[in-house]
The first five atom37 places (N, CA, C, CB, O) and aatype in JSON, in Angstrom:
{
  "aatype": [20, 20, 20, 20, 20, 20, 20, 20, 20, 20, 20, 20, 20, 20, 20, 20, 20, 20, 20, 20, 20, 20, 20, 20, 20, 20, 20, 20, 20, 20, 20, 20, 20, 20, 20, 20, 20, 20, 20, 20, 20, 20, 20, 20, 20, 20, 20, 20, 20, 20, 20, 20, 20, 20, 20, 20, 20, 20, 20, 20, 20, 20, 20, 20, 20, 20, 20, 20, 20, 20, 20, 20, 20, 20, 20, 20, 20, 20, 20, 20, 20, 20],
  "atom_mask": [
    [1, 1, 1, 1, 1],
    [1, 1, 1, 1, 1],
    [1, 1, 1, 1, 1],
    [1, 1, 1, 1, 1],
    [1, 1, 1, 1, 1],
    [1, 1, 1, 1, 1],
    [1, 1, 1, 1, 1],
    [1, 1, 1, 1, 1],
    [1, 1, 1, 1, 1],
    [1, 1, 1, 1, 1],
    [1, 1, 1, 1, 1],
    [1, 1, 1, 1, 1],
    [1, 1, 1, 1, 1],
    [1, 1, 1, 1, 1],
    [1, 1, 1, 1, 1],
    [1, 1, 1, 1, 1],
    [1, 1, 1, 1, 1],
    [1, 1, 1, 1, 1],
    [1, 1, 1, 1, 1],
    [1, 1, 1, 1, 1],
    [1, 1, 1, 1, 1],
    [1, 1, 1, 1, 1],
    [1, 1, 1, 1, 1],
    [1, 1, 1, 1, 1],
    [1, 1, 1, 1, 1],
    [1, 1, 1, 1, 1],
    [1, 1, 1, 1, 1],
    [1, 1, 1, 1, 1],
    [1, 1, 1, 1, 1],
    [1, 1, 1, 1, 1],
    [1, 1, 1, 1, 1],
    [1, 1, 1, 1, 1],
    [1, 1, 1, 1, 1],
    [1, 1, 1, 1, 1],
    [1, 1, 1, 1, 1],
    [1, 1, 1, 1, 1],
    [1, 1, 1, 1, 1],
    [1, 1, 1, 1, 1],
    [1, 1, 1, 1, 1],
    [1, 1, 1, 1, 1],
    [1, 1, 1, 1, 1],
    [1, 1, 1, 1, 1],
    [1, 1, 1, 1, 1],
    [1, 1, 1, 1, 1],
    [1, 1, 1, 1, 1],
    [1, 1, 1, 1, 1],
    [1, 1, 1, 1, 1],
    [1, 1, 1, 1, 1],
    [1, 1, 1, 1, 1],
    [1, 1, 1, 1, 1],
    [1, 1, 1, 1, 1],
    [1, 1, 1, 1, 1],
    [1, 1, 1, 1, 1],
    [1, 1, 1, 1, 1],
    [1, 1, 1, 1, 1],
    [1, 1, 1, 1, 1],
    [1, 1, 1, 1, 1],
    [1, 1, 1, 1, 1],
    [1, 1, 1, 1, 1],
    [1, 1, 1, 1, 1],
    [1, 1, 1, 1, 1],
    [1, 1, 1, 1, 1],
    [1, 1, 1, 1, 1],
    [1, 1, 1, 1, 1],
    [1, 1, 1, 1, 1],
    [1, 1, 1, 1, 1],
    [1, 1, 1, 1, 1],
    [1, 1, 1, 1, 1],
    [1, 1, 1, 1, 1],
    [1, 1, 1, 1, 1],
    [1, 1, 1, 1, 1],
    [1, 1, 1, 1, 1],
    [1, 1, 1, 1, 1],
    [1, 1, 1, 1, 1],
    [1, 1, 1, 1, 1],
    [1, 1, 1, 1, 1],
    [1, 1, 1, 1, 1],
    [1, 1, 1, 1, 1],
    [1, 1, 1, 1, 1],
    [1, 1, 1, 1, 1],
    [1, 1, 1, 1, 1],
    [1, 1, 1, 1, 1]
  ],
  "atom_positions": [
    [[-8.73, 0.2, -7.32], [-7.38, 0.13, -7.83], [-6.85, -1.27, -7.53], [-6.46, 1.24, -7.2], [-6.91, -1.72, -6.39]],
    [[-6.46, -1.81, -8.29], [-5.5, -3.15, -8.47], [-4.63, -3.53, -7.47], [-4.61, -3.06, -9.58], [-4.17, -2.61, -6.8]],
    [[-4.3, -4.55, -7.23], [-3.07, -4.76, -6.25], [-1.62, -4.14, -7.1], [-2.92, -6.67, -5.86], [-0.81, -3.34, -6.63]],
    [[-1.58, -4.68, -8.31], [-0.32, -4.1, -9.48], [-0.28, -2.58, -9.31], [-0.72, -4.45, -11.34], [0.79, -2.07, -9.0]],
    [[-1.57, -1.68, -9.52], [-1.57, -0.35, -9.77], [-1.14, 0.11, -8.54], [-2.84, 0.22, -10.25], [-0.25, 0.95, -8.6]],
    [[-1.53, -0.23, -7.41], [-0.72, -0.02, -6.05], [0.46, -0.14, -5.85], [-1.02, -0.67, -5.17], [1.03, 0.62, -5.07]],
    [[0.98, -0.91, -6.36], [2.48, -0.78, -6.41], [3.05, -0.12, -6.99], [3.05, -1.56, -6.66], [4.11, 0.28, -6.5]],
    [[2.71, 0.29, -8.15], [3.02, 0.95, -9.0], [3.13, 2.5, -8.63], [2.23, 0.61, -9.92], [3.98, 3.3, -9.01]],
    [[2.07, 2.68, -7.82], [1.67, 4.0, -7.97], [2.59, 4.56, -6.42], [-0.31, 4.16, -8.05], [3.28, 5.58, -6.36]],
    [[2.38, 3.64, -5.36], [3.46, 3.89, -4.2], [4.96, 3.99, -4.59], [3.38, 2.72, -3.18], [5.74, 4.69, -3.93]],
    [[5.37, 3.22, -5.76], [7.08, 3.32, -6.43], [6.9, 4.83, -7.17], [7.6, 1.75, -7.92], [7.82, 5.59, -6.88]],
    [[6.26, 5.19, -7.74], [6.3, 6.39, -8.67], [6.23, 7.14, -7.27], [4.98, 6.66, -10.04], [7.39, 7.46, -7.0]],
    [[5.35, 7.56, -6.25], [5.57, 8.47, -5.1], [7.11, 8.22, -4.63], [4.45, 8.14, -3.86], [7.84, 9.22, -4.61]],
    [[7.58, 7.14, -4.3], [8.85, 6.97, -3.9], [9.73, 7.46, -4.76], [9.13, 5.77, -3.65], [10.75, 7.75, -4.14]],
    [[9.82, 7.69, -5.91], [10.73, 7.94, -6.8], [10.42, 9.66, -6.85], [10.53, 6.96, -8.25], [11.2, 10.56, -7.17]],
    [[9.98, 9.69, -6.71], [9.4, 11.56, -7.2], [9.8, 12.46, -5.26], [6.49, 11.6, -7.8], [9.98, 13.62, -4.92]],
    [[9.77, 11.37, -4.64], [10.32, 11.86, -3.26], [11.88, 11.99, -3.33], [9.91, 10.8, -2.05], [12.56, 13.0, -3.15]],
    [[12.31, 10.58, -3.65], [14.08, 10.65, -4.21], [14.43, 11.7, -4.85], [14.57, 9.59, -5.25], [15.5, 12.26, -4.63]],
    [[13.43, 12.17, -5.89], [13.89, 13.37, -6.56], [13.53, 14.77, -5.98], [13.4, 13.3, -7.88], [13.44, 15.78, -6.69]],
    [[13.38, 14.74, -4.89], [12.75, 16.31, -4.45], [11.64, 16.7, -4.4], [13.05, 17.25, -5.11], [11.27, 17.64, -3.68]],
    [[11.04, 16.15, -5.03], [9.54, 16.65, -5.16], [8.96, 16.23, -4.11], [8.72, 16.21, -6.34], [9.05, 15.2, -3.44]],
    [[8.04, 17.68, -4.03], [6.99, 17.91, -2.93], [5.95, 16.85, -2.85], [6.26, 19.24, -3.14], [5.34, 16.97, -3.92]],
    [[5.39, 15.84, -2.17], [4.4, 15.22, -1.73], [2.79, 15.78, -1.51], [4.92, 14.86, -0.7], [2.64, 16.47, -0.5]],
    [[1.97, 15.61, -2.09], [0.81, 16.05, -1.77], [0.0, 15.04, -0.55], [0.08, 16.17, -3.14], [-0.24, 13.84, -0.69]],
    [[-0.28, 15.73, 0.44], [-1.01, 14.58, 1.19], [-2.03, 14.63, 1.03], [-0.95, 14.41, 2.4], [-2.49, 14.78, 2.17]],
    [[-3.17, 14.59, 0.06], [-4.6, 14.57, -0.14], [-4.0, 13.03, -0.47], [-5.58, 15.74, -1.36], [-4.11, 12.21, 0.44]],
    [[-3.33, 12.56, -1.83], [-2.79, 11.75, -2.19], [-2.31, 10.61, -1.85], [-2.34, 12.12, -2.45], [-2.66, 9.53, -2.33]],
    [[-1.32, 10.8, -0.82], [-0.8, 9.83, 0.23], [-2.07, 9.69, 1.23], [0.66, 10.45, 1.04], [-1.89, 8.59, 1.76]],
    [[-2.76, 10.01, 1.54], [-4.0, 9.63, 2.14], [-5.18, 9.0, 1.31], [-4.49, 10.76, 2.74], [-5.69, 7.97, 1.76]],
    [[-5.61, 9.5, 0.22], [-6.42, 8.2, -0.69], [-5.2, 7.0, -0.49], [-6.75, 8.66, -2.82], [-5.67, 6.11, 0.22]],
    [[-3.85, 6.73, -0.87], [-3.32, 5.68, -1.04], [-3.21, 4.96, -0.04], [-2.39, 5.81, -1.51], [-3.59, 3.8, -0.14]],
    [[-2.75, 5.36, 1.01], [-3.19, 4.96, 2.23], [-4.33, 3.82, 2.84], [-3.5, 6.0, 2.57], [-4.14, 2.81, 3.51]],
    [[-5.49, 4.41, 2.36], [-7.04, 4.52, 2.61], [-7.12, 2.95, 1.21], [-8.01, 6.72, 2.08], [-7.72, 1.93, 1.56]],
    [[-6.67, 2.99, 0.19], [-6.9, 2.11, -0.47], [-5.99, 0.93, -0.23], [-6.93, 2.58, -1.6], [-6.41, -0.19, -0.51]],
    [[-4.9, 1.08, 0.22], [-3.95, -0.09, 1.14], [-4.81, -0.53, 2.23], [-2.43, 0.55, 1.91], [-5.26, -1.67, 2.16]],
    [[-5.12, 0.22, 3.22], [-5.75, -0.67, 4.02], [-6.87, -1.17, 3.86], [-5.82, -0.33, 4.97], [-7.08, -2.0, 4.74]],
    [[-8.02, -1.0, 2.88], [-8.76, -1.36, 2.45], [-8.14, -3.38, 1.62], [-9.2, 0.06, 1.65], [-8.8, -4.4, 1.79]],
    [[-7.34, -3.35, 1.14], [-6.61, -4.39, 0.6], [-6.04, -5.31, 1.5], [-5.65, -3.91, -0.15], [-5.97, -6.52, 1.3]],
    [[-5.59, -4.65, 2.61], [-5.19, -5.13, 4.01], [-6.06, -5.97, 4.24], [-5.12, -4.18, 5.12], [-5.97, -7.19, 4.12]],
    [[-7.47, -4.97, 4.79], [-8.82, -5.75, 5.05], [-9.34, -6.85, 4.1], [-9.9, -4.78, 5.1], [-9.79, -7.95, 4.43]],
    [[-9.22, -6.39, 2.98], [-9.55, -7.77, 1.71], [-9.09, -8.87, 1.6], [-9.25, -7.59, 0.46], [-9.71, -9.9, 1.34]],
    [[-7.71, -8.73, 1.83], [-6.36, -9.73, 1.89], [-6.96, -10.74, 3.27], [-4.5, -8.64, 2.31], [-7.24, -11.94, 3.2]],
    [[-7.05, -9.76, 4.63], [-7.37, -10.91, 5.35], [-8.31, -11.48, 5.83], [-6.97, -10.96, 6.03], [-8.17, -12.29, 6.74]],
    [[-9.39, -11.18, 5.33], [-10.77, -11.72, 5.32], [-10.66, -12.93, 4.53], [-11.84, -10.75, 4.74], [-11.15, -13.96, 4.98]],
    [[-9.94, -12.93, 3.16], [-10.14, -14.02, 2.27], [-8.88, -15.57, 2.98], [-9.68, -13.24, 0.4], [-8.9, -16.8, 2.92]],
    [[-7.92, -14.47, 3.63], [-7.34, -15.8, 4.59], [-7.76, -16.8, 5.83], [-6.37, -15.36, 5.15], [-7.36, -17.86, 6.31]],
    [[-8.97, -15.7, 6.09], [-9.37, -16.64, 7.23], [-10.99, -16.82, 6.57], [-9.19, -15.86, 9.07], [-11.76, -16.86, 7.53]],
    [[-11.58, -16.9, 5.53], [-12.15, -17.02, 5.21], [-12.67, -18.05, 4.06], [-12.08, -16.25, 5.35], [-13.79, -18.32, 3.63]],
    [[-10.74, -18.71, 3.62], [-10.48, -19.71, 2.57], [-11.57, -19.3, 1.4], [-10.68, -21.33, 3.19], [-12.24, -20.26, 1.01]],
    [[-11.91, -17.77, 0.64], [-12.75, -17.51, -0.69], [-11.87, -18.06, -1.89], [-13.08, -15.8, -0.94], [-10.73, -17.6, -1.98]],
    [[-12.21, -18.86, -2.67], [-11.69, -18.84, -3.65], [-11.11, -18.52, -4.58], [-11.89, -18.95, -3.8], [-12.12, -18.18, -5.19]],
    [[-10.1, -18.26, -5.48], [-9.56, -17.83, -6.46], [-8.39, -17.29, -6.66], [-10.15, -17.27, -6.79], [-8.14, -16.63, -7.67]],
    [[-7.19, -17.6, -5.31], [-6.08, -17.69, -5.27], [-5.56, -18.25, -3.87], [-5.66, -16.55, -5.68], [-6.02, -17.98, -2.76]],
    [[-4.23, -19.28, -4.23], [-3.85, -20.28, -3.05], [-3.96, -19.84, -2.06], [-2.7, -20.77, -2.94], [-4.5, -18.83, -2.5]],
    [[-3.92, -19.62, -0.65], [-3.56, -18.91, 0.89], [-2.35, -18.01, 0.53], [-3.04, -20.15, 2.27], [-2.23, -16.8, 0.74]],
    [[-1.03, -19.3, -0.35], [-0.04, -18.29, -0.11], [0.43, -17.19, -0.72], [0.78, -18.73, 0.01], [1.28, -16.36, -0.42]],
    [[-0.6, -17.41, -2.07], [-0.61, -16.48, -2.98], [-1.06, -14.91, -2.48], [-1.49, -17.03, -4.01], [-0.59, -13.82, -2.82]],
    [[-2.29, -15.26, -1.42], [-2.96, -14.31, -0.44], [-1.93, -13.81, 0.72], [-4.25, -15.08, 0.25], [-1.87, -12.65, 1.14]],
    [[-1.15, -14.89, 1.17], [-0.41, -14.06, 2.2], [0.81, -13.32, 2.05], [-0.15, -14.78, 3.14], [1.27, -12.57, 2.91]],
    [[1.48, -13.64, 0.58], [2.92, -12.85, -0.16], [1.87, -11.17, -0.33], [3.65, -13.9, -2.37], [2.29, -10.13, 0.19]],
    [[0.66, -11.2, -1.04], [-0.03, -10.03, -0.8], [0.13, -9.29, -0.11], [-0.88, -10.06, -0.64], [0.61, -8.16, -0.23]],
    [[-0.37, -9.96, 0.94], [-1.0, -9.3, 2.35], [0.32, -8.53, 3.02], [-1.7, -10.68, 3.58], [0.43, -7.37, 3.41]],
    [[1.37, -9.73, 3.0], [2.47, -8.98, 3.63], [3.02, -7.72, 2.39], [3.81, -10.21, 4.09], [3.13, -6.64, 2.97]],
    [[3.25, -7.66, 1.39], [3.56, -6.83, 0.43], [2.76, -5.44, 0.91], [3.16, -7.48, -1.02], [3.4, -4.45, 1.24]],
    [[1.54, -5.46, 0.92], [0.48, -4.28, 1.34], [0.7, -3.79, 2.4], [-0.86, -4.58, 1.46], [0.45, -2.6, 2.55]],
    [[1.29, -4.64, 3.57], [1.38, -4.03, 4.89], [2.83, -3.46, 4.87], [1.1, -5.11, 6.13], [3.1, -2.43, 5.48]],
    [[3.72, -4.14, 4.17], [5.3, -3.3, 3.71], [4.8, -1.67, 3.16], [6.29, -4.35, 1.99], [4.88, -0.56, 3.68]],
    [[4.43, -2.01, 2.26], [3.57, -0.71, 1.79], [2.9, 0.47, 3.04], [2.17, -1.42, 0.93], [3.18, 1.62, 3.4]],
    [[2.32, -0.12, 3.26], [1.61, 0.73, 4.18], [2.81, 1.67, 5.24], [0.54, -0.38, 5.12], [2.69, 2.81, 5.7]],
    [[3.84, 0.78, 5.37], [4.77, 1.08, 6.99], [5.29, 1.77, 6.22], [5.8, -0.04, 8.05], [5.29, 2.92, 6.66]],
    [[6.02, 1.66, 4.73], [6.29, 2.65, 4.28], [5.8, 3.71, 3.94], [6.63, 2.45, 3.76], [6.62, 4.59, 4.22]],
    [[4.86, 4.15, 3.46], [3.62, 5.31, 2.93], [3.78, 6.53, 4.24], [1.57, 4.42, 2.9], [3.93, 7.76, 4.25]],
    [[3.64, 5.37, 5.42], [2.99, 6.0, 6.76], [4.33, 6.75, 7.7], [2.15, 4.54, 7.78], [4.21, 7.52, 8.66]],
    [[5.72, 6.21, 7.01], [7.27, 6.34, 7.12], [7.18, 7.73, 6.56], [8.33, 5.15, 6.22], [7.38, 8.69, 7.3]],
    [[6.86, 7.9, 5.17], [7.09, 8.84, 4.02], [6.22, 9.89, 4.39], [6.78, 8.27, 2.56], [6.68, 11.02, 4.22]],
    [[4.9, 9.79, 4.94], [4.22, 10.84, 5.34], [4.85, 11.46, 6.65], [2.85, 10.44, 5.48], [5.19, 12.64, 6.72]],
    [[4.95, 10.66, 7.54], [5.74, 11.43, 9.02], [7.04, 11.94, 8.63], [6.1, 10.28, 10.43], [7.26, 12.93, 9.32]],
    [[7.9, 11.75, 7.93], [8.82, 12.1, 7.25], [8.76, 14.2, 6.8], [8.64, 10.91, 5.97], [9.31, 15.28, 7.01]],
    [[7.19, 13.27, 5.79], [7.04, 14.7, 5.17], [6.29, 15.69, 6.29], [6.07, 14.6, 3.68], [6.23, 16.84, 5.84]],
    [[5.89, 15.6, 7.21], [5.05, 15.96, 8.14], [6.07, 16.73, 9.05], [4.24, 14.73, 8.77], [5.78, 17.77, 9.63]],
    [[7.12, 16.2, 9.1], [8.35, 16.47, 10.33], [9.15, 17.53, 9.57], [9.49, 14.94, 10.81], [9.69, 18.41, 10.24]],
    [[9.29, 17.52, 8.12], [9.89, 18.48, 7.19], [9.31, 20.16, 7.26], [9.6, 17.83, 5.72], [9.78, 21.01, 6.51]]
  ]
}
């Protein structure tokens, strides 16, 4: 999954939570699982200088994914405590 489709797909969970709807955590755990996977991607290629986008292009990412994540991991203990 994409860095775009990740966002995408964590805003549509956020929005469907705003509205009441029940959370599946099989779900929030693949998403999860594919954030930190991106995490790991993101900072390998920073300390690793790979080619094909600036550092800072890599580190607006990196931090974006880990926002993500604190939130996901917010939304699950949330739903967990419910």
């Amino acid at each position: 999954m994409g860095f775009k489709d990740l966002v995408e797909k964590l805003d549509d969970i956020l929005g469907d939570h705003d509205k009441g709807k029940s959370l599946a955590l099989e779900e929030l755990k693949r998403l999860e699982e594919r954030l930190m996977e991106k995490q790991e991607k993101y900072r390998d290629r920073l300390t690793s200088g790979a080619p094909g986008e600036t550092p800072a292009q890599t580190e607006v990412r990196l931090r974006v994914v880990e926002a993500q994540l604190a939130k996901l991991r917010e939304l699950m203990e949330e739903d967990r405590l419910s």
